[in-house]
C-alpha positions as CSV (number, residue, x, y, z in Angstrom):
1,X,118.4,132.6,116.0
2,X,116.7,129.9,113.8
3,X,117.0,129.1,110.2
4,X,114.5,126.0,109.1
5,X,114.9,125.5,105.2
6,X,112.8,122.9,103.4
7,X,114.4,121.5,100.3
8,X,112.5,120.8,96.8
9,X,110.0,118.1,97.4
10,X,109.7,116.4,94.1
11,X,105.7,115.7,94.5
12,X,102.9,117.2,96.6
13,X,103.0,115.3,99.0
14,X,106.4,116.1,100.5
15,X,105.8,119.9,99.9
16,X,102.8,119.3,102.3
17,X,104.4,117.6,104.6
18,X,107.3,120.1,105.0
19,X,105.4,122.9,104.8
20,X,103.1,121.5,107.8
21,X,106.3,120.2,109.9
22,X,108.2,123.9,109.5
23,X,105.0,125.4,110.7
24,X,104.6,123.4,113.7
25,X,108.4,123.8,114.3
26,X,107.7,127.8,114.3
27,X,104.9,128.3,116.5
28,X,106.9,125.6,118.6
29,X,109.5,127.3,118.8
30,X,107.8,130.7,119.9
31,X,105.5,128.9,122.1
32,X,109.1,128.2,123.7
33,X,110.2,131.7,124.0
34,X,112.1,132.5,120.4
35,X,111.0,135.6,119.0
36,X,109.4,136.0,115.7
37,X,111.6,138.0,114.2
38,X,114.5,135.6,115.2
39,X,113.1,133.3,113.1
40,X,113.9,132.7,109.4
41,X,111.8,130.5,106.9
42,X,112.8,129.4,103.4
43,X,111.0,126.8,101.4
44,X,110.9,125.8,97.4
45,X,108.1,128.2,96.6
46,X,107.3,131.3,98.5
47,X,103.6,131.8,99.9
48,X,102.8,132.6,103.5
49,X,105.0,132.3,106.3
50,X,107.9,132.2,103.9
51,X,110.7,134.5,103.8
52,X,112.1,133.4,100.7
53,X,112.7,130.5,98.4
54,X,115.1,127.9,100.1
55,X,117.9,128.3,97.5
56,X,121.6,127.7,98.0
57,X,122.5,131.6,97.3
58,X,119.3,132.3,99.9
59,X,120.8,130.3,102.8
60,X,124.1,131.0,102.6
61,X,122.6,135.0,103.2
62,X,120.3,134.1,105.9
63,X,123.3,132.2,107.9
64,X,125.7,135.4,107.2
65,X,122.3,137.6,108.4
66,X,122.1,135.3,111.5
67,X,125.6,135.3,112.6
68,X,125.4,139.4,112.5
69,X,122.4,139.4,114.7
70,X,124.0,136.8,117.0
71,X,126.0,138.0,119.9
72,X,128.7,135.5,121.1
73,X,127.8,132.5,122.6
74,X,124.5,132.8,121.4
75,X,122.4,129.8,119.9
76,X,122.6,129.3,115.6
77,X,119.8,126.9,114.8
78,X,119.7,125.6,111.2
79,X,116.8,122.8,110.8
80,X,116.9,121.1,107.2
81,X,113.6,119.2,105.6
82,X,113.9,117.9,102.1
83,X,115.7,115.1,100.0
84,X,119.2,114.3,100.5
85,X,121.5,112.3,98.0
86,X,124.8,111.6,97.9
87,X,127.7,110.5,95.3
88,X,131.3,109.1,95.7
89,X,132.5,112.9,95.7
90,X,130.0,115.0,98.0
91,X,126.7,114.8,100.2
92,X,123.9,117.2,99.8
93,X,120.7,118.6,99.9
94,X,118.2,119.0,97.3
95,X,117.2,122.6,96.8
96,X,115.5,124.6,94.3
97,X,118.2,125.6,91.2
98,X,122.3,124.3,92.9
99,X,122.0,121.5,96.0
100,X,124.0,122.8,98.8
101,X,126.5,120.4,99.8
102,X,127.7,119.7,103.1
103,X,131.4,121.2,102.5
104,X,129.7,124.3,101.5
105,X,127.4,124.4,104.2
106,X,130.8,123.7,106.6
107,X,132.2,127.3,104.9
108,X,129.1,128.9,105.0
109,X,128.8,128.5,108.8
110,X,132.2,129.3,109.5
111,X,130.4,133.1,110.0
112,X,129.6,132.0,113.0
113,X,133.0,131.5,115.2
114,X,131.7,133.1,118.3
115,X,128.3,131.2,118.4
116,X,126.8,127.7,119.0
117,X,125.6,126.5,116.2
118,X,123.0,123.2,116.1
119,X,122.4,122.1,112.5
120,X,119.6,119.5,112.7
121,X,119.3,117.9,109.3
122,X,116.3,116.1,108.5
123,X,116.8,114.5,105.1
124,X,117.6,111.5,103.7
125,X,121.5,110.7,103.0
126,X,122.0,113.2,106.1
127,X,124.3,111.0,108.2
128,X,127.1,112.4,105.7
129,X,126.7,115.8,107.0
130,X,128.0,114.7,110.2
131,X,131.8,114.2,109.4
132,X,132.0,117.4,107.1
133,X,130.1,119.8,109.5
134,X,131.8,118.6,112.7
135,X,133.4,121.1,114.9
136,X,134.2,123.4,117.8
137,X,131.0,124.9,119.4
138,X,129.0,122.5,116.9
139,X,126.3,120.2,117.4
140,X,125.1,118.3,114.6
141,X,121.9,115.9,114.3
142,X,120.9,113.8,111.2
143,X,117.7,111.6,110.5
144,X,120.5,109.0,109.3
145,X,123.4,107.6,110.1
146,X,125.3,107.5,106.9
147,X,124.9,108.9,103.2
148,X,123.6,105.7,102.1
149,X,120.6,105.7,103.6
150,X,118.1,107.8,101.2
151,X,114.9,106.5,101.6
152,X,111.9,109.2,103.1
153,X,113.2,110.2,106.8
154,X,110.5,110.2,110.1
155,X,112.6,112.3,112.1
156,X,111.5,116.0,111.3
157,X,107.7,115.3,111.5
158,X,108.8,113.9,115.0
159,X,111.7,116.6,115.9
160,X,108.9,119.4,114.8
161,X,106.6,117.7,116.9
162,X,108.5,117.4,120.0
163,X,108.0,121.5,119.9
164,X,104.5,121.8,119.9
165,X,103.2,119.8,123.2
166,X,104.7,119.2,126.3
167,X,105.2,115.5,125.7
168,X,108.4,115.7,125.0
169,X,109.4,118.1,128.2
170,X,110.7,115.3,130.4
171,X,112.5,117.5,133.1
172,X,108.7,119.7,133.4
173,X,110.4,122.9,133.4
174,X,107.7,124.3,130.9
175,X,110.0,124.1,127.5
176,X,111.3,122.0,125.4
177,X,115.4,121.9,124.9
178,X,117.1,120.5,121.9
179,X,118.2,117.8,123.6
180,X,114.5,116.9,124.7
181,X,113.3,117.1,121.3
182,X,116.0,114.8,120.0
183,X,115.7,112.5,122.5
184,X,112.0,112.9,121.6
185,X,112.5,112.0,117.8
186,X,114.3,109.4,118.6
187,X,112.3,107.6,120.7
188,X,109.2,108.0,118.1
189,X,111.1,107.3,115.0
190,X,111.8,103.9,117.1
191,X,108.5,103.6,117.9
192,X,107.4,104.0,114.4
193,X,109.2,101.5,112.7
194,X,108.8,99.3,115.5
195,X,105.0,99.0,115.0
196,X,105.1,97.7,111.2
């Protein structure tokens, strides 16, 4: 059950960029056995392959609708693309309309008790989602390592990427676990900044 949001992008070029990395993540993602219709979408404007506009009041609904589908024990993935900021008080995402801060995001998954739930978050500033959404049954992944960090991220293009060849399938079982696509990220985010 998978939830990838993209955030307001500020300029074309992020919209693009989002909008191209949520795509890949999808067919990924199918290619690797999830069903279409276990798949949600939201982004800042709606066009096709949308569900609907990647608001706060829009996610919180989606996760709600995701946890009813889910049967215990079964695998919540929430994948965040966007801007990220932060302030002495709270961490967040930029959306379209309210940001969605990481305490609300905390409440909004606690609709998922029974289930695993993987939050990868994408954005910059996401290292202080890791703290707030940390719990039972939980795995969280940021682009960052703390709130401070808010310059453009690498890590979705390379997390959505990780999805749509075999490259990053190191045991050669055919598919492509979470933990092969981070490891995957991780290692070309490295890579990335290591060549300038």
């Amino acid at each position: 059950h998978v939830l990838i949001v993209s955030g307001i992008s500020g300029e074309p070029r992020f919209a693009a960029e989002w909008d191209g990395w949520a795509q890949q993540l999808v067919e990924g993602l199918r290619a690797n056995g999830v069903a279409a219709t276990d798949i949600v979408r939201l982004a800042e404007r709606a066009n096709a392959g949308v569900d609907a506009r990647s608001t706060k009041s829009e996610i919180g609904a989606h996760v709600v609708r995701l946890a009813g589908a889910a049967s215990a024990g079964d695998q919540v993935l929430l994948v965040f693309f966007g801007h990220g900021s932060a302030d002495r008080e709270e961490v967040r995402l930029n959306l379209p309309g309210p940001d969605l801060t990481a305490s609300e995001l905390n409440v909004m998954l606690q609709a998922c008790p029974t289930q695993r739930v993987i939050v990868v978050n994408a954005a910059s500033a996401s290292g202080g989602f890791l703290e707030p959404l940390a719990g039972e049954n939980r795995v969280v992944v940021t682009a960052t390592r703390s709130e401070a960090q808010n310059n453009e991220t690498l890590f979705g293009e390379h997390f959505a990427a990780a999805f749509a060849g075999l490259n990053a399938d190191t045991d050669k079982d055919g598919r492509v676990s979470l933990l092969e696509a981070f490891t995957y990220a991780r290692l070309e985010v490295e890579r990335a900044y290591g060549s300038t």
